[in-house]
NUFIVEX-588019 format. One record per residue (C-alpha): residue in three letters; x, y, z. Coordinates in steps of 0.5 Angstrom, whole numbers, plus 500, padded with zeros to 3 digits. Each point is the difference from the previous one (the first is absolute). Last residue first. Example, Ala and Ser with C-alpha at 12.3 -4.5 7.8 and 13.67 -1.06 7.14 Angstrom:
! NUFIVEX-588019
SER527498514;ALA498493502;
//
This chain:
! NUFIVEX-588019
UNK432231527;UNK493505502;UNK494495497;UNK497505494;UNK500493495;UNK497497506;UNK495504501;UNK499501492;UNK498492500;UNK496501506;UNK496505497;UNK499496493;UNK498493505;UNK495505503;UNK498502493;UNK499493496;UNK496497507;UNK495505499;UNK499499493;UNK499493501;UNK495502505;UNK497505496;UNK499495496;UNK497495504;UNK495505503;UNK497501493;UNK499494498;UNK497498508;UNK496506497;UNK497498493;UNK501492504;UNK494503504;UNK499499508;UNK496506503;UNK502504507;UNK507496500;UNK502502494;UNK498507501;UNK505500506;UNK506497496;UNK498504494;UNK500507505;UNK506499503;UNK503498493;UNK499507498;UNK503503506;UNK506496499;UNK501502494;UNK500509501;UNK505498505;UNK504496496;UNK501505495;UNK500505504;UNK506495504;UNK502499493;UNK502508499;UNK503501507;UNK505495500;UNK501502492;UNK501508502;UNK504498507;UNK505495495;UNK501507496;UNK501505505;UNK505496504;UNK505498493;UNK499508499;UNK502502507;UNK506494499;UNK500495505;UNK502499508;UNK505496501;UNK505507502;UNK494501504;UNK493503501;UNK497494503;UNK498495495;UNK491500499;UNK500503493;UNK505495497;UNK493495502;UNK502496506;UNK494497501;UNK500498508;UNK497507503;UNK498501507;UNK506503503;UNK498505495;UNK493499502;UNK501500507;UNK505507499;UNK494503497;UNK496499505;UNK505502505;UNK500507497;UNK493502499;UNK499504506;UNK498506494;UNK506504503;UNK504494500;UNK498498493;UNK501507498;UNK507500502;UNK502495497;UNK498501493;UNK504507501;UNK507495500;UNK497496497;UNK500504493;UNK494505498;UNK502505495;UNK495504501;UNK496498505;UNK492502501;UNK498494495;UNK506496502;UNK497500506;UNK494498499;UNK502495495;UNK504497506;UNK494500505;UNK496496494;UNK504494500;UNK502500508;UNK492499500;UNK499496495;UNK506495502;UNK497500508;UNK493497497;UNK494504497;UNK500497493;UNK507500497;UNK495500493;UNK506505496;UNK497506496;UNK505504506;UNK506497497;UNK498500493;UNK498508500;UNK506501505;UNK505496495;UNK505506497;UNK501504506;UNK498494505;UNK507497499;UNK504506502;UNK498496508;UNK505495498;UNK501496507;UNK492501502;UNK498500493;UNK503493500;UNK497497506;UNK493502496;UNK502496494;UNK503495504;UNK494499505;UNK495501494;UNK505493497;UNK498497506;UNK493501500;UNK497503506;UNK494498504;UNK493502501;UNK492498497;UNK501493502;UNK497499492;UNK507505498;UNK503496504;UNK499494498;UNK500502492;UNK507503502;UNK502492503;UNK498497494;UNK495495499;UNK500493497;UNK495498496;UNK495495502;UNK496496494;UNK494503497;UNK495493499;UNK496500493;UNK495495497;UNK496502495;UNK504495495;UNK504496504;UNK504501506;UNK504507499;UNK505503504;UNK503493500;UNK507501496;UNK501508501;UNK496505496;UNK504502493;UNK502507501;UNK497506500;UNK501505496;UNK502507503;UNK498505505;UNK505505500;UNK505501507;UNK507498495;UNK497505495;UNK498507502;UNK504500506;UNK506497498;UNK501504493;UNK499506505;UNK506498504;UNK504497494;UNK499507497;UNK502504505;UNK507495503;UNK502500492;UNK499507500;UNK504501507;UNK505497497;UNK501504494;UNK500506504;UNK506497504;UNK504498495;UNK499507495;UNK501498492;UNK492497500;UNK499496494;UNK499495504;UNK494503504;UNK495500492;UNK503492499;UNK497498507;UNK493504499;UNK500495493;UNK502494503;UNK495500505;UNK494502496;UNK503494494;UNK500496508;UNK492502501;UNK498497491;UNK504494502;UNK497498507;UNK493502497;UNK495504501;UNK504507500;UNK497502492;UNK503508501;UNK495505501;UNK502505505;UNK507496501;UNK506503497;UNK498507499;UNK498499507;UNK506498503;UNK504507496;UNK495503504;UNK502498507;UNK507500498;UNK500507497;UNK496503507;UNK492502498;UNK498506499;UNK493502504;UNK503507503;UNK500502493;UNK495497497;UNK496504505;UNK504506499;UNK498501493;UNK492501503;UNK503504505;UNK502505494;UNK493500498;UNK496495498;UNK497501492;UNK506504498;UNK504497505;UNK500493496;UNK499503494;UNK507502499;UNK502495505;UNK499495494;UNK492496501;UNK498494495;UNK501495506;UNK501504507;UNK507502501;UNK506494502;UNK505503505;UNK506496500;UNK506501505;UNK507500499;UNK506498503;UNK507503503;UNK501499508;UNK505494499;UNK501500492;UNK496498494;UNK504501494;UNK498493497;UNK493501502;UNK499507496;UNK499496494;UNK495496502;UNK496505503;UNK500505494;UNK498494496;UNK494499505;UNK498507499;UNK500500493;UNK496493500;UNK495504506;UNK499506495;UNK499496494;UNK494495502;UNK496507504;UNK502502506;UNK503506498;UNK508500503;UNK502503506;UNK507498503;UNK502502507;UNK507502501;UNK502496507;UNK507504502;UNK499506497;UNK504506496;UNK506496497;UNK496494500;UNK496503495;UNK506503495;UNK503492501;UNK493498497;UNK501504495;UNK506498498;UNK498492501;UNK494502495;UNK492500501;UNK496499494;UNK501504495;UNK495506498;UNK506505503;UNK499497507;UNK496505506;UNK500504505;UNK495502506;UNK502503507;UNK496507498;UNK493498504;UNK497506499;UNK493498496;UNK503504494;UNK506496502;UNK495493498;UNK499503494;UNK506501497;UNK505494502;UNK494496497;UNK500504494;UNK508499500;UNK499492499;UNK499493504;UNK502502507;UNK506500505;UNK498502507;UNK506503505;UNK499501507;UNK504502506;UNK495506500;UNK506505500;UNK505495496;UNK493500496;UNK499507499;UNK508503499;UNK500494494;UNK493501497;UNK502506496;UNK507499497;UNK497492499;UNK494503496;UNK501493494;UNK505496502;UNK506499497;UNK506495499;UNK496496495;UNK498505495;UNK506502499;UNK501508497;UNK506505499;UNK505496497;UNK494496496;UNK493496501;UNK495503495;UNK495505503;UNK494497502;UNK493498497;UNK493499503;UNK494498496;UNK504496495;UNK501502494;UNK497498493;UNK505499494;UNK500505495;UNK501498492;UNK508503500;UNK502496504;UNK501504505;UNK493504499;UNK499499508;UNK493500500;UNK496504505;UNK493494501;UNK493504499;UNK498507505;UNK507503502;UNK502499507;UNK505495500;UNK505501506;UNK507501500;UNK506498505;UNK505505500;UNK509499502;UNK505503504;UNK497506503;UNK504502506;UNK496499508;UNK507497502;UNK497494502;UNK500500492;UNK493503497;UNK494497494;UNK496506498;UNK493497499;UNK498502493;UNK493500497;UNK501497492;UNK498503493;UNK507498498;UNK505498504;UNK506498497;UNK502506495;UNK502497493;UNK506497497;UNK499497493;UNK505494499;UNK496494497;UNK499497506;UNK497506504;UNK505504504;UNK498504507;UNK501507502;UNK499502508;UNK504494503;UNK506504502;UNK504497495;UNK495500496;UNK501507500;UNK508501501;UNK500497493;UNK495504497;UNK504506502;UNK498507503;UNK494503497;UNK498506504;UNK497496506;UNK493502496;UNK502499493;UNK501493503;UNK493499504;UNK496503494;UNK496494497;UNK497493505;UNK495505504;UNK505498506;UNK496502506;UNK502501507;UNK499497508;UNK505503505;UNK498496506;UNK499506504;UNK496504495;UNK496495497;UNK498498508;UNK498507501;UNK496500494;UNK496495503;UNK500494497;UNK493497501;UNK500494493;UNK495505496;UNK504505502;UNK506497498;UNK498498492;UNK497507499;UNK507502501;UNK502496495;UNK495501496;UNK502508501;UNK507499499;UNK501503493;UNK496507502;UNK506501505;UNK500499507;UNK504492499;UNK505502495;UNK502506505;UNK501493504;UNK504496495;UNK504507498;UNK503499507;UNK501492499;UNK503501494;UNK505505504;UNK501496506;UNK502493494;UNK505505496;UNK503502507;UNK500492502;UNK504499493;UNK505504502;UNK502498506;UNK500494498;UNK505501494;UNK504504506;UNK500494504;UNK502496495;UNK505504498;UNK503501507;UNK500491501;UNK504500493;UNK505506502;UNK501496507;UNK498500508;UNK498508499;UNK501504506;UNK493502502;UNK500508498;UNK497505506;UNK495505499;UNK498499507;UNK493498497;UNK502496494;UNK506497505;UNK494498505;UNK495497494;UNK507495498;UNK501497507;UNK493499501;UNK500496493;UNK508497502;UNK496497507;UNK494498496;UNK494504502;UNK495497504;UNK497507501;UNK500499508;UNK505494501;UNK505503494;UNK499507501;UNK501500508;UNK505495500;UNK504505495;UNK499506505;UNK502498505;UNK497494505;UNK495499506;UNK493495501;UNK500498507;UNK493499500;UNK497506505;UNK506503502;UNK501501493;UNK507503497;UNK503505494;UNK507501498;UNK504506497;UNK504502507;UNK498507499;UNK494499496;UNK496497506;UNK494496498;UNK495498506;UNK495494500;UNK495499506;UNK495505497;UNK493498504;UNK495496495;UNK504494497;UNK500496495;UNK506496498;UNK506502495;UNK498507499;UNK501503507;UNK496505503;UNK504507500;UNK506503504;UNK504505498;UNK507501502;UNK505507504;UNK493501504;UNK495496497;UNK498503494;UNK494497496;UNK500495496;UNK494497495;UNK504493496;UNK500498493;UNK503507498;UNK503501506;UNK504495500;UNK505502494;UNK499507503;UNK502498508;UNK507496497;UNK503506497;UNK504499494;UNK506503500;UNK504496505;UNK497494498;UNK503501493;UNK507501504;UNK499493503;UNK499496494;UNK505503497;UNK505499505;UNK498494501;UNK502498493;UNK495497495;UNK500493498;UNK496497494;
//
């Protein structure tokens, strides 16, 4: 819908910036503005000012300026149309409707969600009554403090008396507000029945729909048929004008200023574990209508967060939910947009989590939440039958396909890289099988001669205790022409065996700096290189450097994509691990060998030898795929 400017403009007129701010935001005066600590990043001297004149808002502190609608949709997370709408409601100002049909629409739900505000008011009167008493005994055996019932507007519905009490209106407007319900054989009855509410709330904070908990002793019966079915524990409002599980989250009016403060968003399983965890004072919580994870509510996610983390219990259902919301996340995946996976100890929901650790038990899972494409690798491999070639290419197909549905090229390449990476490191460096021994390895029964075999230069080096591979040289003359690299690698990088030679030492002054630098270029690079009396080294090694990797091309018109430069720099680095990690092994076959002759271990060199021979021949073969035209 398009609205004028000059409505737009008078409605700002007649709302003042500093009151909308305010209720988010401590002001004090500050001359002709006020000031307080910005909403947008933690901070703890007051950088952000509000000048209602002008009718914007500006951060020294991170840059964070707009109006009032900006304010309303990056703070609340409000829809431009819904900031629109709560601001004419404010000002007593009409939204010009865009057609008849569209202000119907608008009016019915206006309609619907008053009936919905003032079930949820008699819900809760329902709550303090002699008919809540189960239910309140239910809450305080879970911990729930009153305080918490009062903030998250938890009710009754004894199951009789919540039409008379709204004064009788319609039954059709009640099933459409998800109040009633309408059995097979006709009958209309009251939806919940018997059950603790949770008020479920728009970004807005309007009531637009209930989930209902079994409380009564024995299974509640829905009577539609006539004989009873049983129901389920939980139960929602019935999707309709007002309510669509799908595109809402479960205390998402209430989480949203709290995670865009915390720059944090964790999605749990249920509303008692939202709940309980903000009884422990940890608010950036959310949850899923009883569903797994939509697009929808993904979207609602990313619009308060860039990486919100997913909590699910750690038990057999919790991790199938948690890779069903990852794999539907991954073709909308953007650069900056991902999720992170927090796996709870096995039998344990947050609620008891916190109940039995505190919040700092909570925070652990937390802080050891993994990156989506790490977890989306285990979910894949932990477990899986790898002994054989065949059962390793199903693993390698399987993390292909999950990276192909990706819509975004660059995102989607990079998973291919990822994944790649780590198939090599876990499978090209594993021991296998060893092949038939060579035509005179053997000279009669008991009679065993071992062969010579042939010694890489990187074994010799690695048993001279010195020297730099090529591909090291590569990788760390390609961080020194695209320091950026460091940002996404360091863990790999710094894991790398450079030894104590020129490669290892400019290796880790890189990383240095990059740790002390935001937004390192070369520019910067270099001059810390100098600073650190490096800079002549780094320039040998570049001279150094014969593999042209598209991460080695100087910074040119030839030089290739960023995307394309980062996801060879991830296979490089990846078979080098892998190497590194079977060059050791075969160091300490060929030395045991040597010490005490056996066929078990001339079997075992032989096959780390093949297997050896197999990786350098991959490397080469990705070297020259790399090769600058």
């Amino acid at each position: 819908m398009s609205l004028s400017p000059a409505f737009l403009d008078e409605l700002r007129a007649r709302v003042p910036l500093s009151p909308v701010v305010g209720r988010r935001v401590k002001l004090v005066r500050a001359g002709r503005e006020w000031k307080g600590c910005c909403p947008f990043h933690n901070e703890k001297t007051p950088s952000f000012y509000v000048n209602d004149d002008k009718g914007f808002y500006h951060c020294f502190g991170c840059g964070a300026h707009g109006d009032v609608f900006r304010f309303l949709t990056e703070q609340e997370g409000l829809p431009f149309m819904d900031a629109v709408t709560a601001l004419a409601a404010q000002a007593g100002m009409e939204v010009p409707a865009a057609s008849p049909q569209a202000q119907a629409r608008a009016d019915e739900n206006e309609e619907l969600q008053t009936l919905a505000g003032r079930a949820a008011d008699w819900f809760r009167s329902q709550l303090a009554a002699p008919a809540g008493s189960e239910a309140r005994a239910y809450l305080a055996r879970r911990g729930v403090s009153e305080a918490i019932v009062a903030a998250f507007g938890l009710g009754f519905a004894p199951g009789t008396g919540l039409k008379a009490a709204l004064g009788n209106p319609q039954e059709a407007a009640m099933l459409a507000a998800g109040l009633l319900g309408q059995g097979d054989d006709g009958r209309i009855f009251e939806r919940f029945r018997g059950r603790l509410i949770f008020p479920i709330r728009d970004r807005r904070g309007r009531v637009v729909g209930f989930g209902g908990r079994a409380i009564e002793s024995g299974s509640p019966r829905t009577g539609a048929r006539g004989g009873g079915d049983v129901q389920p524990k939980y139960l929602n409002s019935a999707d309709g004008p007002l309510f669509d599980k799908g595109r809402l989250l479960y205390n998402l009016d209430r989480a949203g200023p709290a995670a865009r403060k915390a720059d944090r968003l964790v999605v749990v399983e249920g509303y008692m574990d939202v709940i309980g965890v903000a009884g422990a004072g940890i608010a950036e919580l959310v949850a899923p209508l009883g569903t797994a994870m939509t697009e929808a509510q993904l979207e609602l996610a990313w619009r308060l967060v860039d990486v919100p983390i997913l909590c699910f219990d750690g038990d057999g259902a919790g991790q199938r939910a948690a890779v069903r919301a990852a794999l539907r996340a991954l073709p909308l995946l953007k650069p900056g947009k991902s999720l992170a996976i927090a796996t709870l100890p096995p039998g344990e929901d947050p609620d008891d989590l916190v109940k039995r650790g505190g919040p700092a038990a909570f925070e652990a899972v937390l802080a050891a939440a993994r990156p989506l494409a790490e977890a989306l690798w285990l979910a894949e491999t932990a477990g899986a039958e790898t002994a054989t070639p065949e059962t390793r290419a199903a693993v390698r197909s399987r993390l292909k396909a999950h990276a192909e549905t990706i819509l975004d090229p660059d995102v989607r390449a990079l998973y291919r890289a990822d994944f790649d990476a780590r198939f090599d490191a876990a499978y090209l460096a594993r021991r296998r099988s060893a092949p038939a021994p060579q035509r005179g390895a053997f000279k009669g029964r008991g009679a065993w001669a071992p062969q010579p075999q042939p010694v890489s230069s990187a074994l010799k080096a690695q048993a001279a205790g010195g020297g730099d591979s090529a591909e090291s040289i590569a990788v760390v003359a390609g961080l020194l022409r695209n320091p950026w690299l460091a940002d996404s690698h360091g863990e790999a990088i710094s894991a790398l065996p450079l030894g104590a030679g020129r490669a290892a030492r400019l290796r880790d002054a890189v990383l240095a700096a990059a740790t002390h630098t935001t937004g390192l270029d070369a520019r910067r690079l270099d001059a810390h290189l100098h600073s650190a009396g490096l800079a002549e080294a780094a320039d040998a090694l570049c001279r150094a450097n014969r593999l042209r990797f598209s991460f080695c091309i100087p910074d040119s018109a030839k030089a290739p994509e960023r995307s394309v430069q980062a996801r060879d720099f991830a296979l490089v680095v990846g078979r080098l691990s892998a190497r590194s990690g079977l060059e050791a092994e075969l160091a300490m076959a060929t030395a045991a060998l040597a010490q005490a002759p056996s066929e078990d271990g001339f079997r075992r060199q032989q096959a780390l030898v093949a297997e050896r021979q197999e990786l350098d021949a991959a490397m080469m073969r990705l070297a020259e795929s790399m090769r600058e035209d």
